[in-house]
Every structure is written in structure tokens, then in C-alpha cells.
C-alpha positions, -999 to 999 in steps of 0.1 A, spaced: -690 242 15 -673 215 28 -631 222 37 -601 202 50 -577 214 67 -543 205 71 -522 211 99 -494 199 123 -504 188 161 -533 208 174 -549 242 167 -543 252 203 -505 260 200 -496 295 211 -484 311 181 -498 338 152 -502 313 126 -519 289 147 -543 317 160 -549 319 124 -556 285 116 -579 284 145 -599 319 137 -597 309 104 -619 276 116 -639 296 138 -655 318 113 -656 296 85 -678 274 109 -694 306 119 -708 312 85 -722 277 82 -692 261 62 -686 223 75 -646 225 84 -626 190 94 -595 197 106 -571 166 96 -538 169 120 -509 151 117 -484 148 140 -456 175 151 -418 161 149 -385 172 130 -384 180 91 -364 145 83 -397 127 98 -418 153 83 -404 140 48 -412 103 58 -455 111 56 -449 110 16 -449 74 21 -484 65 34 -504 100 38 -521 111 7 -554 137 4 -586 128 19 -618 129 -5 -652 140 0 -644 177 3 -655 209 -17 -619 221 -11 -587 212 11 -562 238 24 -530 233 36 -511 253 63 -476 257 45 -458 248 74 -468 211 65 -453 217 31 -422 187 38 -450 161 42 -474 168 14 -452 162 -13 -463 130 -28 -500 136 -17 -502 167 -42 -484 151 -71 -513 130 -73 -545 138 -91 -561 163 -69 -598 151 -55 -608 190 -50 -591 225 -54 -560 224 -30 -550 261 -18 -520 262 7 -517 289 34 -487 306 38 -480 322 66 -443 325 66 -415 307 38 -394 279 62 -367 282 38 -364 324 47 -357 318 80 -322 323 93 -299 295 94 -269 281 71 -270 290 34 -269 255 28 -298 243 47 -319 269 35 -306 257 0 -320 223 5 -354 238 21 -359 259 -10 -359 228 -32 -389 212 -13 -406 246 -7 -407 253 -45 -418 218 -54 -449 222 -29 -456 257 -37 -457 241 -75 -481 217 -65 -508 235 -52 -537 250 -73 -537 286 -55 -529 306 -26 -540 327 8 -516 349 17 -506 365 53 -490 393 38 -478 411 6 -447 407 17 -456 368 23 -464 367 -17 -438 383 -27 -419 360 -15 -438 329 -26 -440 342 -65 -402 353 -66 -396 314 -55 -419 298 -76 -438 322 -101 -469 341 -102 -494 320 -122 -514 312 -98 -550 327 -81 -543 338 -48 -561 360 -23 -539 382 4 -555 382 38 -541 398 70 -546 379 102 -569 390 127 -557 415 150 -589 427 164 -597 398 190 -595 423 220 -624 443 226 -604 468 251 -589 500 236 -576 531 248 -588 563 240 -561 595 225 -568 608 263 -556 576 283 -529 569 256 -511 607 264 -517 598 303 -505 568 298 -469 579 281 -468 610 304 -462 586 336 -431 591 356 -409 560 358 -388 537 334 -404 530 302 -425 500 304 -415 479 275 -439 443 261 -422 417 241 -449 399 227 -436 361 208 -430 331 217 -390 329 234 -371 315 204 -341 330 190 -362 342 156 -380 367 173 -351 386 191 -355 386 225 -317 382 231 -308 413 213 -336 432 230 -322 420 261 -287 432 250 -302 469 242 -319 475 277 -285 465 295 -270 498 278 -298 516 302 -311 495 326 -328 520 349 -344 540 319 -368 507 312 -388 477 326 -392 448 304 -426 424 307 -419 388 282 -450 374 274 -445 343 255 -446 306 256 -412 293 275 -414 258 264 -407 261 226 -372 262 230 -363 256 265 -325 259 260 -326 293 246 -348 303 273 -322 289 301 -299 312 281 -321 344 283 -326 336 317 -289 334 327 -284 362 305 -308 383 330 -295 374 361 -257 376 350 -265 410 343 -283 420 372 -316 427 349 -337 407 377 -354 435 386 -359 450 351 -371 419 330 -401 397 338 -406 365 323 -448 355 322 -446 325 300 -480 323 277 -508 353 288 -545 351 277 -576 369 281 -576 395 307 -540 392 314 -526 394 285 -557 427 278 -536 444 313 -503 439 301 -512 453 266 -530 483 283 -500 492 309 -472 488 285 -460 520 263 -441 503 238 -440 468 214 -411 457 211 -396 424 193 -368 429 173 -373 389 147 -347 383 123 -378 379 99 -418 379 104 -443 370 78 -469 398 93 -460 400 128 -495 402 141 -479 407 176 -471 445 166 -508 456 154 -521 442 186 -502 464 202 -507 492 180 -547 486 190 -535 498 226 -518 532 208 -484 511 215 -456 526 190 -438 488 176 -404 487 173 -397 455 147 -370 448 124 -367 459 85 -370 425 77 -399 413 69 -434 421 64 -437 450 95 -425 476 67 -464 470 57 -477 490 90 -446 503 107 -441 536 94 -408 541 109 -405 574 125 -443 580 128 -461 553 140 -427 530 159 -390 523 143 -378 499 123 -341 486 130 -319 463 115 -320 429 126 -296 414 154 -284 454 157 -286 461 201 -272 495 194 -295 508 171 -325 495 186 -312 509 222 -310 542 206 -346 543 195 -357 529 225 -334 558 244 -350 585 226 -386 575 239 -380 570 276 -364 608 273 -385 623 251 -422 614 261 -438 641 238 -422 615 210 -436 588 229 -472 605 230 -470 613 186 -459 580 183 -484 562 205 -509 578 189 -501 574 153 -502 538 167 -537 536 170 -551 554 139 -528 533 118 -543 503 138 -579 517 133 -572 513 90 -567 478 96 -597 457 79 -618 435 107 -614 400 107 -648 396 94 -642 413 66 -612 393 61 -628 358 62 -653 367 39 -623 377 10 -610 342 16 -639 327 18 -652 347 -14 -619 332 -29 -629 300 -21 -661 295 -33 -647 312 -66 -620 283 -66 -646 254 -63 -670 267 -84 -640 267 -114 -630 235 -105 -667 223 -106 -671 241 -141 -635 232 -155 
């Protein structure tokens, strides 16, 4: 089969959906499918809105899919006659993320046009659908399809994991996300300041994204005399990123909202309890209680109760940690992912073909 897909800037940007996307290419290609990846280029949703004047879909493809994020610029393109199937990827609803009612007003508007313009779905998450039908209805095919969270061949066994958690010392805490004010680091950092000494804080994340929230986390850290407590990597991969995964003893990013949150499982793979928030789609995996917590979003005290409990009680720590892993060990593979969606798309050309 021959696929488009559409994407802003490159597939090498550091985040979950864009590990995705890329994967998503990977295997596709894998299996023998011809995939063109057709980019177009990353600015602010005004400009986005401008592509409906010139860019309109490509022919001589089986099949086009669209990442959702490039929803604002794809407006007039779908209203046209469609040259092949046209399934969008959602990863996560723009107009669900916090900000002003109004604004979010406005976004829901052009979401639900584009959402109406497509001829089916792939889904992130249940929660991700959800969302998507109570916006614009539930009348179209759709596959759900968790991300992968199996790229990392290391693991720990139920014998390292209780070693682990048994160590002496402050509990070693990973945020995990790119430093922008959705995925919570500010009220992470808020909860360790109640404690300081009972945890040590390793950020892995890109620091470029937003660069004045990260001046502000930074400040934040040194104000509070957290220097020695919180450690800013920027972006980790491979190896590095394997070490930090495999010394840590809890996941922790407390987002206002996450569409999967692929961040926590990976984690969980290295029998890490992940503390998220109850919004969102981490309800799917986080058993709260059993397997990490879930808190309330943009709540310090809450969350630096739960995390409390664990650097005190490291017989909790060790049940959780290793709930952590066999809920991570029910996850599908990737593999068996890709061929759902791609299972779903060959169903979805062939109907078009016939229809």
C-alpha cells in the first residue's frame, strides 16, 4: 500500500506523538508499505490557518493520514473531493488543553469542522475517542491503538525492583516530558519543596520548547535552595535515558491533561509506580492505589502527600513498584499494534476501492 502522511516540521521532534508518527513510519515501512511523509512547516495556529489557501491533498496514494495536530491547516484541503481514504490521527484534542474558555471555544469550532471532514480514525487512547465522538459524533470507522511503549529492551526483574526500593537515601524521583507548563513540572517542583531532603528529582525533557517557562523552573530551583535536589538533563536517549529509567523509583509528571501519557508505562516497564493526574487518559493503566496515584491536577499538596507516603513507607514502594511492571507486562507490543492499524487500513482502502 501506498500512505501519506501529514505532519508539522520533522519526525525527529522529541515528543510522544512524534515518537509515534515516527514508529508508526518505521513499521509500516518495515512490513513493505511505501510511506511519504509530506511536512509542512511548524509556526503559530493564525499561520497554521493561512495553508487553506494554497495546500490541498496530494494524489497518487492508497491512503493519506493526517496527524490531528495539523488539523488548523487542512481545512479547505478535506472539503474537497477526497483523492483516497483520509484517516486523521489523534493523538490528543488542541481544543482540551488548558487555556481561556474562550480560546478553547474558538479551537472547538475548527476541531469539529476537521474531525467532520475526515473519513475515519486511529485513536491514542479510549479516552482520546471519547473525546473525539462527544465533539463530533460517532459515525465513523475508527481503530484504537496505544503507542509503543516497548522500545527499551532493558527491564528489571521482581528481585532488582525490591532491591531497588529497599535503598537507603531520598527517594529518587524521574519526570519524564518535555518542560512546558501542560505537563506539571512546576507543581511537582512545588510538592518536593514541602520535603526537600526526603527526595531527589532527575528532569529529563527537552528545554528548548518553552524556554521562558524553563528560566522560570529554573529560578524557581535555585530560589528555593532545590539545587542540590533537582537536576535538569535536557532531552536523554538510548543508554542514558535506559540508566535514568533503571535508577529512578518513581514516575512522576503531574499534566493538566495527557492523551495516553506513554511517558508513565515506560516507566512502569522498569516496575516504576506513575504518579499522573486524573485527567486524562492515565486512568487507562494507573490503577491508583495499586500500581502509582492519581492526583488532581495543579494540587502540590496532594501529590506531596502520595509522594511522602512512599519515601517512608518502602514496603508501599516495593507493592507498588511491582504492580508496575505486571500491569506494564499486559500492555500489547508495538507489533501487534501496527498490524491493528494497519489491518484497519487496508480494510479502509479496500471499501473505498469497492464503494
Amino acid at each position: 500500500m501506498k500512505l501519506a502522511l501529514i505532519i508539522y516540521g520533522s519526525l525527529d521532534i522529541m515528543s510522544g506523538g512524534y515518537l509515534y508518527d515516527r514508529k508508526l513510519v518505521e513499521s509500516l515501512r518495515e512490513r513493505g508499505d511505501q510511506v511519504e511523509v509530506i511536512s509542512l512547516p511548524q509556526r503559530n495556529y493564525a499561520a497554521y490557518l493561512l495553508d487553506n489557501l494554497s495546500f490541498r491533498l496530494p494524489g497518487g496514494f492508497d491512503l493519506i493520514v493526517e496527524d490531528e495536530l495539523n488539523h488548523p491547516s487542512l481545512l479547505s484541503a478535506n472539503r474537497d473531493k477526497h483523492p483516497c481514504p483520509v484517516l486523521s490521527l489523534v493523538h490528543n484534542l488542541h481544543s482540551l488543553e488548558p487555556r481561556p474558555a474562550w480560546q478553547n471555544n474558538l479551537f472547538r469550532v475548527i476541531e469539529r469542522r476537521y474531525l467532520n471532514s475526515v473519513d475515519g480514525f486511529i485513536f491514542n487512547s479510549e479516552t482520546t475517542r471519547t473525546a473525539v465522538q462527544k465533539l463530533a459524533g460517532d459515525k465513523k470507522p475508527y481503530v484504537v491503538a496505544n503507542p509503543p511503549t516497548d522500545r527499551f529492551g532493558a527491564r528489571l526483574d521482581t528481585t532488582q525492583i525490591r532491591s531497588r526500593a529497599g535503598e537507603p537515601g531520598p527517594l529518587r524521583l524521574l519526570f519524564l516530558g518535555n518542560l512546558i507548563p501542560l505537563k506539571g513540572l512546576h507543581v511537582l517542583l512545588e510538592a518536593v519543596l514541602r520535603q526537600p531532603p526526603a527526595f531527589s528529582l532527575d528532569v529529563v525533557g527537552s528545554l528548548s520548547v518553552d524556554s521562558q517557562y524553563v528560566r522560570e523552573m529554573r529560578h524557581f530551583v535555585n530560589a528555593h535552595g532545590l539545587s542540590s535536589t533537582v537536576r535538569f538533563h535536557g532531552i536523554l536517549e538510548g543508554e542514558p535515558l535506559i540508566e535514568r529509567l533503571r535508577c529512578a523509583q518513581v514516575v512522576v509528571m503531574p499534566s493538566s491533561y495527557e492523551g495516553f501519557g506513554m511517558a508513565y508505562l515506560e516507566g512502569m516497564g522498569f516496575g516504576l509506580p506513575a504518579i499522573a493526574t486524573t485527567s486524562g487518559a492515565a486512568c487507562e493503566f494507573i490503577v491508583d492505589g495499586e500500581n502509582g496515584y492519581l492526583v488532581p491536577p495543579d494540587n502540590s499538596s496532594v501529590l506531596a502527600d502520595r509522594l511522602a507516603a512512599l519515601a517512608h513507607d518502602r514496603d508501599l514502594l516495593i507493592r507498588l513498584s511491582i504492580k508496575a511492571l505486571q500491569r506494564y507486562q499486559q500492555q500489547p507490543s508495538w507489533g501487534q499494534t501496527v498490524d491493528r492499524i494497519r489491518d484497519f487500513m487496508n480494510v479502509t482502502a479496500s471499501e473505498w476501492r469497492d464503494g
